[in-house]
C-alpha positions as CSV (number, residue, x, y, z in Angstrom):
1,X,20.9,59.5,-0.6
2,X,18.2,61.8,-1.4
3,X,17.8,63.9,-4.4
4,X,19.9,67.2,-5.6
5,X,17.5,70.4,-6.0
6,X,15.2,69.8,-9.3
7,X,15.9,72.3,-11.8
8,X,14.3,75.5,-12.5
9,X,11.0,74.8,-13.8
10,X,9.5,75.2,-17.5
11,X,7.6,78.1,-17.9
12,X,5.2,78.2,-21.1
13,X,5.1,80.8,-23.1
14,X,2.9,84.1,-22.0
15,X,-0.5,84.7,-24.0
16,X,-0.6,88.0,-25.3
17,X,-3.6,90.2,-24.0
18,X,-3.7,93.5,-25.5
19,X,-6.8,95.2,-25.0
20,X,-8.7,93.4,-23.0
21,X,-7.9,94.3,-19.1
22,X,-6.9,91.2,-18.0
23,X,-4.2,89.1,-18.4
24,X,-4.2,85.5,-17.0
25,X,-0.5,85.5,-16.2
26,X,1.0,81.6,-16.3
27,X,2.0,79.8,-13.0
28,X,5.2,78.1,-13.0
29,X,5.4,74.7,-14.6
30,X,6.7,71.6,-13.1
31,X,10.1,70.5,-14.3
32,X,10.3,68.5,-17.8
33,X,12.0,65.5,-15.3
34,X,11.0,64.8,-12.1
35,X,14.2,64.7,-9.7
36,X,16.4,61.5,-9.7
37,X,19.1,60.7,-7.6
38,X,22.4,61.9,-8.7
39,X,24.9,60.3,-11.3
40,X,27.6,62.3,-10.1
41,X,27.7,65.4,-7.1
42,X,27.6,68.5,-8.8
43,X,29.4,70.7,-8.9
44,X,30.8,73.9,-7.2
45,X,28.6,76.8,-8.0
46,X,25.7,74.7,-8.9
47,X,23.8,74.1,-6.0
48,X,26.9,71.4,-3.6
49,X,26.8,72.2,-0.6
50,X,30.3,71.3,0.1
51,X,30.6,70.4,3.2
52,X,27.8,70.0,5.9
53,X,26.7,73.4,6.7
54,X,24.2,74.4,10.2
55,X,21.5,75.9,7.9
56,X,20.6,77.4,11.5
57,X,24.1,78.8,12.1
58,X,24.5,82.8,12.2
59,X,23.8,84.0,9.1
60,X,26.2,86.9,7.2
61,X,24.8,90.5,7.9
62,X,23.4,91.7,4.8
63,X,23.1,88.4,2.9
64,X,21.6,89.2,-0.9
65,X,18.3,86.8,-1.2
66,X,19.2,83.3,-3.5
67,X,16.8,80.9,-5.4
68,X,16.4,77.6,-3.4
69,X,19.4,75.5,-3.4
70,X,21.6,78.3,-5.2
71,X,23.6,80.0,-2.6
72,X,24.2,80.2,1.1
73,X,21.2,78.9,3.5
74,X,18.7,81.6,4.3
75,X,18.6,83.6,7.0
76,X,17.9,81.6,11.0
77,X,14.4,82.6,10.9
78,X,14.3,81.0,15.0
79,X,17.4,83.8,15.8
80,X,16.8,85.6,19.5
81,X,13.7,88.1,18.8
82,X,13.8,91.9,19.0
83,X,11.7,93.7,21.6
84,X,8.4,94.3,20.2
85,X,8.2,98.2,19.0
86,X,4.9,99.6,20.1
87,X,3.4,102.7,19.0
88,X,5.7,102.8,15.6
89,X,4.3,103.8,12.7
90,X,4.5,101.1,9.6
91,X,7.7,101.7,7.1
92,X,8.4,100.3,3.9
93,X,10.1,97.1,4.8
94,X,10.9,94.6,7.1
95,X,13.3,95.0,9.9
96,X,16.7,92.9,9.1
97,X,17.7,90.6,11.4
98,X,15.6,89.3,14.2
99,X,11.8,88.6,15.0
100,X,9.2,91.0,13.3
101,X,8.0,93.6,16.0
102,X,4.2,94.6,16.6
103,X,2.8,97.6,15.2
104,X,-0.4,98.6,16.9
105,X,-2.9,100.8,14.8
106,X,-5.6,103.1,15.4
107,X,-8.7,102.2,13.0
108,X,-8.7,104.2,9.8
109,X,-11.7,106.8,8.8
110,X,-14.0,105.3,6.4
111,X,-12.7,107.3,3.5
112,X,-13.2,104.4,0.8
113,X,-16.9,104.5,0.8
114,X,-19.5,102.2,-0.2
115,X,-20.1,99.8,-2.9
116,X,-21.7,102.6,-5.3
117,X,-19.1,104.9,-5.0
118,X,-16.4,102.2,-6.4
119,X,-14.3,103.9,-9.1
120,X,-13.2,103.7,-12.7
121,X,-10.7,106.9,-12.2
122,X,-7.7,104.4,-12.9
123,X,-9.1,102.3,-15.4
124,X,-6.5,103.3,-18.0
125,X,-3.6,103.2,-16.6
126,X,-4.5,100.1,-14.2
127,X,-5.3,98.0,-17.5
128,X,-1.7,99.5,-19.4
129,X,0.0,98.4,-16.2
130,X,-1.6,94.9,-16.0
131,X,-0.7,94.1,-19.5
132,X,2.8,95.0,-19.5
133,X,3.0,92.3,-16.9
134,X,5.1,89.3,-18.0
135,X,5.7,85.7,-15.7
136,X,4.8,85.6,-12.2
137,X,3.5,82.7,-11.2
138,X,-0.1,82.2,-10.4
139,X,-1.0,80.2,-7.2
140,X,-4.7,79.4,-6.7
141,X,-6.7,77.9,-4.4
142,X,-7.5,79.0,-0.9
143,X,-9.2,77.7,2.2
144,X,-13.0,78.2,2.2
145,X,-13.0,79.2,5.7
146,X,-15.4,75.8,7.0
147,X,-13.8,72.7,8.2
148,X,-16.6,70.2,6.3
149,X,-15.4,68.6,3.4
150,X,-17.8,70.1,1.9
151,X,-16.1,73.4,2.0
152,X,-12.7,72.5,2.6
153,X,-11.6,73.3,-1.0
154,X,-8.2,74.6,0.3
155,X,-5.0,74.5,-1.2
156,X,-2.8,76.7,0.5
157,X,-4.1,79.7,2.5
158,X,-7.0,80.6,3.9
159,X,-8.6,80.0,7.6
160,X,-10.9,77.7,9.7
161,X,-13.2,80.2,9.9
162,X,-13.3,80.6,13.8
163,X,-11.5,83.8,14.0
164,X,-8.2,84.3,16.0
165,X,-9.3,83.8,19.5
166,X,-8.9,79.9,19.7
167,X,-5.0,78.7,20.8
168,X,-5.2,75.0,20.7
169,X,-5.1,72.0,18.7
170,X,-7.8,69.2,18.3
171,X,-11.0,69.7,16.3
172,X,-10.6,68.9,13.1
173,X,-12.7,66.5,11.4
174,X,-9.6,64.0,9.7
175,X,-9.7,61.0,11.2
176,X,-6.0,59.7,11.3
177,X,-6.0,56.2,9.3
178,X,-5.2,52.6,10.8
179,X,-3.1,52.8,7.7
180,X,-2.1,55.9,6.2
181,X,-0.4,53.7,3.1
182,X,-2.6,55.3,0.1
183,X,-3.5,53.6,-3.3
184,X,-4.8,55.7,-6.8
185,X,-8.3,55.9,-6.8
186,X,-8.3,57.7,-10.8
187,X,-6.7,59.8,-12.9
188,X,-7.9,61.9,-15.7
189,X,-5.8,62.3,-18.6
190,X,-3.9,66.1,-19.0
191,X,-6.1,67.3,-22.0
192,X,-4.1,69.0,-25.0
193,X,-4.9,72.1,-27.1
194,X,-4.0,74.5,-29.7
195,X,-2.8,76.7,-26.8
196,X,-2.1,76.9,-23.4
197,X,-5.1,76.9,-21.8
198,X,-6.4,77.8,-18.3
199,X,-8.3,74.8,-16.6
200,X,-8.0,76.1,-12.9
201,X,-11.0,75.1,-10.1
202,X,-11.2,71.9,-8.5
203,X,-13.8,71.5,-5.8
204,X,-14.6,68.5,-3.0
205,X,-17.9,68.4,-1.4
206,X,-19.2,65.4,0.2
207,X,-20.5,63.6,-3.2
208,X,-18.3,65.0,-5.6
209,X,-15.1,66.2,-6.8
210,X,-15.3,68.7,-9.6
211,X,-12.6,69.8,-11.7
212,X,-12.3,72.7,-14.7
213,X,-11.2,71.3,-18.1
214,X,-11.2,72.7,-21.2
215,X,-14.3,75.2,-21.1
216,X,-15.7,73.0,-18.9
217,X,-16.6,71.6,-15.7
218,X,-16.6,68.1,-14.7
219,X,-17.8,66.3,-11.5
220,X,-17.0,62.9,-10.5
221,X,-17.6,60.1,-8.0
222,X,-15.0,61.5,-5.2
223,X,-13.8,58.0,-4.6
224,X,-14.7,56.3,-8.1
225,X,-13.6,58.6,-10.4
226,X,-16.7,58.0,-12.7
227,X,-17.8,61.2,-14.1
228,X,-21.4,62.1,-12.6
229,X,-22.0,65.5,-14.5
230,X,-20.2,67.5,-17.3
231,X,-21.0,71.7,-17.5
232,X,-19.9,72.7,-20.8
233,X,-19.0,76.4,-21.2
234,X,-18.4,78.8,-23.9
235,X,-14.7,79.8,-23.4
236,X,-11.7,78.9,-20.7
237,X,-12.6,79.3,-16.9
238,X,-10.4,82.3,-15.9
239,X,-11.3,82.7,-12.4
240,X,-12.7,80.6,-10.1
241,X,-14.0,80.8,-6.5
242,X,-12.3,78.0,-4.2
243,X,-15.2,78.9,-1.5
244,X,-18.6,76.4,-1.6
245,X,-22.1,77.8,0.4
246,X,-23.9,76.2,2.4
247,X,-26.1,74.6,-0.3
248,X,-22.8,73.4,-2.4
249,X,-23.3,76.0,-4.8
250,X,-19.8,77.8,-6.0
251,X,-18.7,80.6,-8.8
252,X,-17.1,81.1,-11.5
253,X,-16.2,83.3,-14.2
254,X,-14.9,82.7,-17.7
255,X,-14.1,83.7,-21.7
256,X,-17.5,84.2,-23.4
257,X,-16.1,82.1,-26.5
258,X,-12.8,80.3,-27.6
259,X,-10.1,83.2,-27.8
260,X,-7.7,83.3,-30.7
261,X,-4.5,81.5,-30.5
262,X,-2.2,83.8,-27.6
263,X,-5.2,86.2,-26.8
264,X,-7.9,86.6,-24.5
265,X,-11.5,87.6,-25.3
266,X,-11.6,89.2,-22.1
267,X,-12.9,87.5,-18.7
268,X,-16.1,89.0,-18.7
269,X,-18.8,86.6,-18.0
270,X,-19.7,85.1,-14.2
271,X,-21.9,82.2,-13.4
272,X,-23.1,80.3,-9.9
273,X,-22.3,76.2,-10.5
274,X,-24.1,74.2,-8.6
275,X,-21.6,71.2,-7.6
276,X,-24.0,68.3,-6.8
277,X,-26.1,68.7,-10.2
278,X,-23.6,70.2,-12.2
279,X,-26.0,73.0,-13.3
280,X,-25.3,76.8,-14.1
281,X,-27.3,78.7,-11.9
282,X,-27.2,81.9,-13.9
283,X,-24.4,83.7,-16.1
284,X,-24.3,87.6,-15.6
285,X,-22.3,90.2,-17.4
286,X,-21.5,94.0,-16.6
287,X,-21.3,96.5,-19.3
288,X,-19.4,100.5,-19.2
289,X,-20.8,101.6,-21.5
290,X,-20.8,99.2,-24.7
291,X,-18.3,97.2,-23.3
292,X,-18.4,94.6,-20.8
293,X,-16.3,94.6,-18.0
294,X,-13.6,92.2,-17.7
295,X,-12.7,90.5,-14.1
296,X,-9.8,89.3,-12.6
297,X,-11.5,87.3,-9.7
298,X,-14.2,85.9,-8.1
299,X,-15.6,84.6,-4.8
300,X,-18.5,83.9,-2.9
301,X,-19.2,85.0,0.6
302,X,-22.4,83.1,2.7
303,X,-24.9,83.9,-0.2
304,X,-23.2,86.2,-2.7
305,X,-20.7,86.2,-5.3
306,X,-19.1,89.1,-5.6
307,X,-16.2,89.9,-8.5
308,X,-13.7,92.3,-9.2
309,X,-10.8,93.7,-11.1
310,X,-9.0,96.8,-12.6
311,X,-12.5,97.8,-13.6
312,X,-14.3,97.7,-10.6
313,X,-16.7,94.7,-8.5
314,X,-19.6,94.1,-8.8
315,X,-22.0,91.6,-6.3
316,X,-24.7,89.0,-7.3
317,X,-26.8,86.8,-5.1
318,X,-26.1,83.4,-5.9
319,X,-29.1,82.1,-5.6
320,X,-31.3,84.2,-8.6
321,X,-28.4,86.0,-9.8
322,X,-29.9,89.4,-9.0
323,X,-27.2,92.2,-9.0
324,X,-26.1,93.5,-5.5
325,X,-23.7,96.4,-6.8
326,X,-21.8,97.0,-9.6
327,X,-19.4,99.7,-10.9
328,X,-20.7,103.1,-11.5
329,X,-19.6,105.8,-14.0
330,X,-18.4,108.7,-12.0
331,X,-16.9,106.2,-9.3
332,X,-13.7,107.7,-7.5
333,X,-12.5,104.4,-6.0
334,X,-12.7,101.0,-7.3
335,X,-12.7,97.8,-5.6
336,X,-9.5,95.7,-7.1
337,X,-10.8,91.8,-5.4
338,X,-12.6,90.5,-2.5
339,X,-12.0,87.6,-0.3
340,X,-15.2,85.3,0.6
341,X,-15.9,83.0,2.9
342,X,-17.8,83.3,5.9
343,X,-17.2,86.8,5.6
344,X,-16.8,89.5,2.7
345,X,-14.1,91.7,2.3
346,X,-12.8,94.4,-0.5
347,X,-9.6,95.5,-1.1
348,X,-10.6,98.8,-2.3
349,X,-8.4,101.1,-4.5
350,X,-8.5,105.2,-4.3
351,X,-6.5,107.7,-5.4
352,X,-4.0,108.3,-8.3
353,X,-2.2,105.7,-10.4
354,X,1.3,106.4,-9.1
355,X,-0.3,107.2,-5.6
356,X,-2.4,104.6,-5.0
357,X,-4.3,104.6,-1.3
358,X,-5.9,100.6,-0.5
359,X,-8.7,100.1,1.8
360,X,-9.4,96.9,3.5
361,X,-13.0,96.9,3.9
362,X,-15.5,93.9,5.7
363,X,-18.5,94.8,4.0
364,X,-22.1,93.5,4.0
365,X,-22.6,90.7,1.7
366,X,-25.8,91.4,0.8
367,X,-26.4,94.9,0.1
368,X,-22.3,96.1,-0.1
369,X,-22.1,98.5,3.4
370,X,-19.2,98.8,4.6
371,X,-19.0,97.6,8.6
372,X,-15.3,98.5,9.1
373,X,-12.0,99.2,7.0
374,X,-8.2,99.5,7.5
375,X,-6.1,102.0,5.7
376,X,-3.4,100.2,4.2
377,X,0.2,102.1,4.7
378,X,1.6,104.7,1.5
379,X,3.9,102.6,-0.6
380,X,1.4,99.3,-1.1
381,X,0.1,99.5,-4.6
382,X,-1.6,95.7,-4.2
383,X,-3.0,93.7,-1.4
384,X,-3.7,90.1,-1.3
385,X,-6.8,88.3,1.2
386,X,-5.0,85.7,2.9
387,X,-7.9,84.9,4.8
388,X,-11.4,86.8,6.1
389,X,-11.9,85.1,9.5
390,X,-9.5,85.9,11.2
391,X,-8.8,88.4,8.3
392,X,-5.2,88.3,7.3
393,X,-3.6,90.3,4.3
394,X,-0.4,90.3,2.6
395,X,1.7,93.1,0.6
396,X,4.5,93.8,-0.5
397,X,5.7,97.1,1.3
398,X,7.5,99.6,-1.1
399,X,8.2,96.1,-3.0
400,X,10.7,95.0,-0.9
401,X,10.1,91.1,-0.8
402,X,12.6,91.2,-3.9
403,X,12.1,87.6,-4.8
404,X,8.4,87.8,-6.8
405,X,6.6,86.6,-3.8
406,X,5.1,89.6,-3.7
407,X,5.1,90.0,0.1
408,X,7.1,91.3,2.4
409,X,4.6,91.9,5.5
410,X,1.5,90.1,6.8
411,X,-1.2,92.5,8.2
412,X,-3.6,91.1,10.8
413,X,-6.4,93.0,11.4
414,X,-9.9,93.5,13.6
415,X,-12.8,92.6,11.3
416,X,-14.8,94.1,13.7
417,X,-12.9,98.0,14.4
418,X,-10.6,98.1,11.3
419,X,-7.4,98.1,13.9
420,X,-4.4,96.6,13.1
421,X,-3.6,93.6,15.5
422,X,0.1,93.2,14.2
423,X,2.1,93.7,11.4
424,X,4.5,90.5,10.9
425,X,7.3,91.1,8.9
426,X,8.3,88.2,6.2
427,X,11.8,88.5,4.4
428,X,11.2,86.8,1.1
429,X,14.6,84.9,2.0
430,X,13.1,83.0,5.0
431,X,9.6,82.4,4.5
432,X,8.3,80.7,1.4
433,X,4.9,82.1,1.2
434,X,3.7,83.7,-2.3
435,X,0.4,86.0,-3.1
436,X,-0.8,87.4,-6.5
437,X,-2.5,90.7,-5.6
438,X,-1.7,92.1,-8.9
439,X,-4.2,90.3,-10.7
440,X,-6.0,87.9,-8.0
441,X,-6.8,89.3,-4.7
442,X,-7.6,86.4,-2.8
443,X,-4.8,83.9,-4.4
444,X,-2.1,83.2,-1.6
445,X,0.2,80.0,-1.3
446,X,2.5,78.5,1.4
447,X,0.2,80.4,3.8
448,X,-2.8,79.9,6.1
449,X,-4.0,81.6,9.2
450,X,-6.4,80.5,11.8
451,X,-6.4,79.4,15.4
452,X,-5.1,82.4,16.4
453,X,-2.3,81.5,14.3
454,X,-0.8,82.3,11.1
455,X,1.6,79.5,9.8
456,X,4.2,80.2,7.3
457,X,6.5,77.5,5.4
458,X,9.6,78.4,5.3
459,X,12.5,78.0,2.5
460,X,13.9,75.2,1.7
461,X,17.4,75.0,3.0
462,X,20.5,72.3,3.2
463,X,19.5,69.1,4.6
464,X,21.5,66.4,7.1
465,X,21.9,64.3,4.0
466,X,24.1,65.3,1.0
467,X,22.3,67.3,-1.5
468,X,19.2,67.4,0.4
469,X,16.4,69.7,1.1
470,X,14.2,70.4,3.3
471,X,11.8,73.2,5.4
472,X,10.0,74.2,8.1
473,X,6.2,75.4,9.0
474,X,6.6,78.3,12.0
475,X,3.8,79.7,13.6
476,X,3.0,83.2,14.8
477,X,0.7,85.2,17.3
478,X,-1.9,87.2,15.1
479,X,-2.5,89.4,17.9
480,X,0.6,90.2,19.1
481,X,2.5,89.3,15.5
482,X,5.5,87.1,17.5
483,X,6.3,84.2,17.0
484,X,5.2,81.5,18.8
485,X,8.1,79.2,19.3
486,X,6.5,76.2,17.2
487,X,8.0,74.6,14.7
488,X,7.1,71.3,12.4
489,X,10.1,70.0,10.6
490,X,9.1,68.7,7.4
491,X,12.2,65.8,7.8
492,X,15.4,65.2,5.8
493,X,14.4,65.3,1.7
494,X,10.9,66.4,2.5
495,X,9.2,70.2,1.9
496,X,6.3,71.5,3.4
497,X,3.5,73.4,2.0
498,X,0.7,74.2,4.8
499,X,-2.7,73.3,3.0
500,X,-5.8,74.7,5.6
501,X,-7.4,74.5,8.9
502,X,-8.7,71.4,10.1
503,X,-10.4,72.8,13.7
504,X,-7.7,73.6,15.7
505,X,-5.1,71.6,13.6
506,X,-3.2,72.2,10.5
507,X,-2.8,70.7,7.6
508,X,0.5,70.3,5.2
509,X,1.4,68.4,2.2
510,X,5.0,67.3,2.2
511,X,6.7,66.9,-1.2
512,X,8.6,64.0,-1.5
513,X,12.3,63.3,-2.3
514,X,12.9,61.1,-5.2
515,X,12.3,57.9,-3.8
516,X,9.5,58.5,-1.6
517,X,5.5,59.6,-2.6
518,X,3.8,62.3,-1.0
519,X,2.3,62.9,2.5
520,X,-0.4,64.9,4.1
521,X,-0.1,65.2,7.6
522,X,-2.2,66.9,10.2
523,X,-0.4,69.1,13.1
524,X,-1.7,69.9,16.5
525,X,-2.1,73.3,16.8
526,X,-1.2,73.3,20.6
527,X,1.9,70.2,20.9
528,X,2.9,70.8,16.8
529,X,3.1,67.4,16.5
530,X,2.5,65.8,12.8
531,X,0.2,62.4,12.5
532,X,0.4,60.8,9.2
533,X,-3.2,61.1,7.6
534,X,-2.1,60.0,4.0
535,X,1.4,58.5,2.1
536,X,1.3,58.1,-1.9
537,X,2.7,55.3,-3.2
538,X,6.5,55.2,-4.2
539,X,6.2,53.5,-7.3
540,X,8.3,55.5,-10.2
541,X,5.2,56.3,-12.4
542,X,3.0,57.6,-9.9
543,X,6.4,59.4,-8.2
544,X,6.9,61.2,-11.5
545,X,3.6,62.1,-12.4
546,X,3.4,63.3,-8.8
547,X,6.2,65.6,-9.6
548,X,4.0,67.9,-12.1
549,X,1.5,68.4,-9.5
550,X,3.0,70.0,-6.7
551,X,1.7,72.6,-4.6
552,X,3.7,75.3,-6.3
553,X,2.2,74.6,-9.7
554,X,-1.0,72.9,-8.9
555,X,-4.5,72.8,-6.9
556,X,-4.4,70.5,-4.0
557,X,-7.6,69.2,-2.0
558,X,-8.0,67.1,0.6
559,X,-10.7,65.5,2.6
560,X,-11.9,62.2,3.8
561,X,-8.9,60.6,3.8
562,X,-8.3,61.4,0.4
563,X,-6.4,64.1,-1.6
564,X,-6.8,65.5,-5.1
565,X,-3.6,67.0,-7.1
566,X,-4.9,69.1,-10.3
567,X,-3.3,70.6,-13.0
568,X,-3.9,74.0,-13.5
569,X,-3.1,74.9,-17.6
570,X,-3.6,72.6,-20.3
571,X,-0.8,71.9,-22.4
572,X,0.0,73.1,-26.1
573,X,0.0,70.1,-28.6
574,X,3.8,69.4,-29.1
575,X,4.7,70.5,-25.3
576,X,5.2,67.0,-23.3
577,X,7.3,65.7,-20.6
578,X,8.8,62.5,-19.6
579,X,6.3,61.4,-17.5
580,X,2.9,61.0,-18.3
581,X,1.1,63.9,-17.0
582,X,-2.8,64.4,-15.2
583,X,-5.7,66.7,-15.0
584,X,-6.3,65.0,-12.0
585,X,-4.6,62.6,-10.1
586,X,-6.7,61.2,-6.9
587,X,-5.0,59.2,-3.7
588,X,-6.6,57.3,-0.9
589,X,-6.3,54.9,2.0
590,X,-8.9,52.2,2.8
591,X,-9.8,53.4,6.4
C-alpha cells in the first residue's frame, strides 16, 4: 500500500519589505513529516477516494479546480481534441474542454524600443503592488539551454538549446548506468539563522558543484563533497542566474549587508562568480538618482549578464563588468526580466499601471538592439521566460489559471520574426506547471521545452492503488501547439517533475511514495520510453530527508550520473522538523 496525499506544506512566515522594491516572496516548504503509510483510511471528505475511480473517465462539465488529492480527479487532459481554430484572435482564457487550438499571429511593430528607452513611468505603483504581495511560492532553477554538465544547471524548465525544429529522441549525453542503484555521496548540514534566509543557487559544472549558503557561496568536489572554495558575501543571495558561459563563469545578485530581522536592504548589488575558482569577478550597482536600484533577477546570456526588475534592466559584460545598458530617467518602458541562455530575451513593460502592454523582445546581448519582439495580448500584466531557444513564454491570461500557478497559456514564438507559432492553452486543473513572472521572469517549474517539444507534468490524480497518487508528462507540438499523443506515466505512487533537455531526450525526477527513494529517468523524445538513469536509496533517513527537498520546494541538478537536491531558505532557529534536514543532499551510482 502506498502512501495517502502528504499534507499541505509549512509555509514560513513572510519577511516584511516596505520600501525597498523587492520582495523575495517564500516558496512553499516541505511538510514537517514526510508521508507514512496509513494507520487507518481516512476519511470521507479528506482526500478517500472511496471507491476506485478512472481518473481518465469523462469528467463533469464545469468542474471547480481542487488542491491535489482534495476533490474529484482533474479534468482527461488526453479527451478527443478540438479542431484547431486558425486565424482567431487570442482571448483571455483557455477554451474548456478539449485540446488547446492554434492561434497563428502576425509579428508585432517594434513599439517597445531599445534598451535606452526602458522606463521608470510605473516605478511607483509597480513597487506598491509588489509589496502588497503575500505567499506564492517561489520556484527557481531553469535549464541553461546547453546539454554539457557544465551548463546543465536545470531544475525544471528551460531548453536544450537547439531550437524547435528537431522531433526525435537520442542525443543526450547520460549514459544509462549498469546499475542505476545510487548511494549518498555528502550532505551538508541545513544552516540556521536568526531569520529565514534566502540561500537559492546551486550550480554543476564539470569540477564542481556550488551551492549559496548563508551570504555565501560554496563549491565542492562534485563527487567528494570536500569543499574546494568558499565566496563570502555581504548580505543573502536574492537572485541568482541558473545559466553558466562558456568559461564556467555565472551571476548573481544579492543584499549589500545583513538586513534586519523580517526586512530586506534591498537587492541591489550584482556580481559575475566564477565557479571553478570561486572568485567574484566584479560587483556593480545602479543608482536613480541617490538610490540604487533594486533587482528582482538575473541572468546571463553567451557573455553578458543582464538584470532586471520593477525598476528597469540593466546589462553588464561578464567578463570586465563594463555596463551594456542601464535604466534611463525619462524611460517610457521598462524591462521587468530577461531570460539567458544561448540567447537574450526581455520581457519589456509599457504603458500604464492598470493597462499594462508586454513585449517579448530577442535582443542583442552585447550592445541591447532589439532583433525581433512579440506583442503580448491586453489582459497579461506578467510574463514568465520558460525558455529562449526555442523561446517559450508563460502568462496567465486575464488571470484565469485560478490555482496560483500563474499560467493559464504557453506562448511559442519565432525568435527570429516575433510571430506566434501557437498558443497552447493550460487549465491550471490538468497541468501542474508553475511560473513566477511577478517577481522573477525567468523562474518556471514543472515545465521544459525543446525538441520541438514543450512537456508539461500533469496533476497528480488517483492511483490503481488505494490512496495513491500519481501523474503524467504530455508533450505538445510548439509549432502547431497540439498535442502530440505522447505520454510518460510516472507509475503507481510515483510524481513526475520534467527536469531539462538531454539532446533529444528528457529528463524527469520522480518523487517517491513512502517506501521507495527517488528516481531520475531519461525519456526518448521520439518512442517516450523512460530508462532508469538513477534510484536513491530506500532507507527511512535518507527517504525522509528526501522528502524536504522536492522539486516543488527545492533546486534539483543532475549530471554525470549524479543528482544534487538543495534547499532553497535557511531556517529560523526554533523552526525544525522530524527529519534531519540538508543544504545539500548529493546521490550517485558507481558507473
Amino acid at each position: 500500500m502506498t502512501q495517502p496525499p502528504p499534507p499541505p506544506p509549512n509555509q514560513p512566515p513572510q519577511p516584511l519589505q516596505p520600501g525597498y522594491g523587492y520582495p523575495p516572496a517564500q516558496p512553499p516548504q516541505p511538510p514537517a513529516q514526510p508521508p507514512q503509510p496509513p494507520a487507518q483510511p481516512p476519511q470521507p471528505g479528506y482526500g478517500h477516494p472511496g471507491a476506485q475511480q478512472n481518473p481518465y473517465a469523462q469528467p463533469p462539465a464545469h468542474p471547480a479546480p481542487q488542491p491535489p488529492g482534495y476533490g474529484t480527479p482533474p479534468h482527461n487532459p488526453y479527451a478527443q481534441p478540438t479542431q484547431p481554430i486558425h486565424g482567431a484572435q487570442p482571448g483571455y482564457g483557455y477554451p474548456g474542454q478539449g485540446q488547446p487550438p492554434t492561434v497563428p499571429m502576425q509579428p508585432q511593430p517594434g513599439a517597445g524600443g531599445g534598451r535606452n528607452n526602458a522606463a521608470l513611468l510605473i516605478v511607483v505603483a509597480a513597487v506598491v503592488a509588489i509589496a502588497l504581495i503575500v505567499g506564492g511560492g517561489i520556484w527557481y532553477a531553469k535549464s541553461s539551454g546547453n546539454d554539457d554538465p557544465q551548463h546543465t544547471t536545470a531544475s525544471s524548465g528551460g531548453s536544450n538549446g537547439k531550437g524547435s525544429g528537431g522531433t526525435t529522441g537520442g542525443g543526450g549525453k547520460e549514459k544509462v548506468p549498469s546499475d542505476p542503484a545510487a548511494k549518498v555521496l555528502f550532505e551538508v548540514p541545513l544552516p540556521k539563522a536568526d531569520d529565514t534566509v534566502s540561500t537559492m543557487g546551486s550550480w554543476l559544472t564539470d569540477t564542481v558543484y556550488a551551492k549559496s549558503g548563508i551570504a555565501e557561496i560554496v563549491g565542492y568536489d562534485p563527487a567528494k563533497g570536500t569543499e574546494l572554495w568558499t565566496l563570502k558575501l555581504p548580505g543573502p543571495v536574492c537572485a541568482t542566474s541558473s545559466h553558466v558561459d562558456d568559461k564556467g563563469r555565472t551571476a548573481v545578485a544579492f543584499q549589500p549587508k545583513m538586513p534586519a530581522k523580517g526586512r530586506s536592504a534591498g537587492c541591489s548589488q550584482v556580481s559575475a562568480v566564477d565557479l571553478t575558482s570561486g572568485k567574484q569577478l566584479w560587483t556593480k550597482s545602479i543608482k536613480t538618482g541617490d538610490y540604487p536600484v533594486t533587482f528582482s533577477n538575473v541572468t546571463v546570456a553567451q557573455h553578458t549578464v543582464a538584470v532586471g526588475g520593477g525598476e528597469g534592466g540593466a546589462a553588464f559584460d561578464i567578463e570586465s563588468g563594463k555596463t551594456l545598458w542601464q535604466p534611463k530617467p525619462d524611460d517610457t518602458c521598462h524591462d521587468e526580466g530577461y531570460g539567458g541562455g544561448t540567447r537574450l530575451v526581455a520581457v519589456r513593460k509599457c504603458g500604464t499601471y492598470d493597462e499594462p502592454q508586454l513585449h517579448i523582445q530577442t535582443i542583442d546581448p552585447a550592445g541591447g538592439k532589439v532583433n525581433s519582439e512579440y506583442k503580448m495580448p491586453d489582459g497579461i500584466d506578467y510574463a514568465s521566460i520558460v525558455s529562449t531557444d526555442p523561446l517559450v513564454v508563460a502568462a496567465d491570461v486575464g488571470q484565469s489559471a485560478g490555482d496560483g500557478s500563474g499560467v493559464s497559456d504557453y506562448f511559442s514564438i519565432d525568435s527570429g520574426t516575433g510571430a506566434l507559432l501557437a498558443r497552447i492553452p493550460a487549465p491550471g486543473d490538468t497541468y501542474a506547471g508553475r511560473c513566477d513572472g511577478i517577481t522573477r521572469v525567468e523562474d518556471c517549474k514543472q515545465v521544459v521545452a525543446g525538441n520541438g517539444r514543450l512537456y508539461l507534468a500533469t496533476e497528480e490524480h488517483d492511483g490503481k492503488a488505494d490512496f495513491s497518487k500519481t501523474n503524467e508528462i504530455v508533450a505538445f507540438d510548439l509549432k502547431t501547439g497540439k498535442p502530440t499523443g505522447q505520454r510518460a506515466e510516472a507509475g503507481d505512487g510515483y510524481t513526475f517533475s520534467p527536469l531539462r533537455m538531454d539532446g533529444g531526450n528528457l529528463l524527469a525526477y520522480k518523487a517517491p511514495p513512502y517506501d521507495k527513494g527517488g528516481q531520475v529517468v531519461s525519456i526518448d523524445g521520439g518512442s517516450f520510453k523512460a530508462v532508469k538513469l538513477l534510484e536513491n536509496p530506500a532507507t527511512k533517513s535518507v527517504r525522509d530527508s528526501e522528502a524536504n527537498l522536492l522539486p516543488e520546494y527545492a533546486e534539483l541538478r543532475f549530471g554525470r550520473g549524479r543528482l544534487y537536491m538543495s534547499a532553497v531558505w535557511a531556517k529560523e532557529r526554533g523552526m525544525s522538523s522530524s527529519s534531519k534536514e540538508y543544504l545539500v543532499m548529493a546521490f550517485g551510482t558507481d558507473g
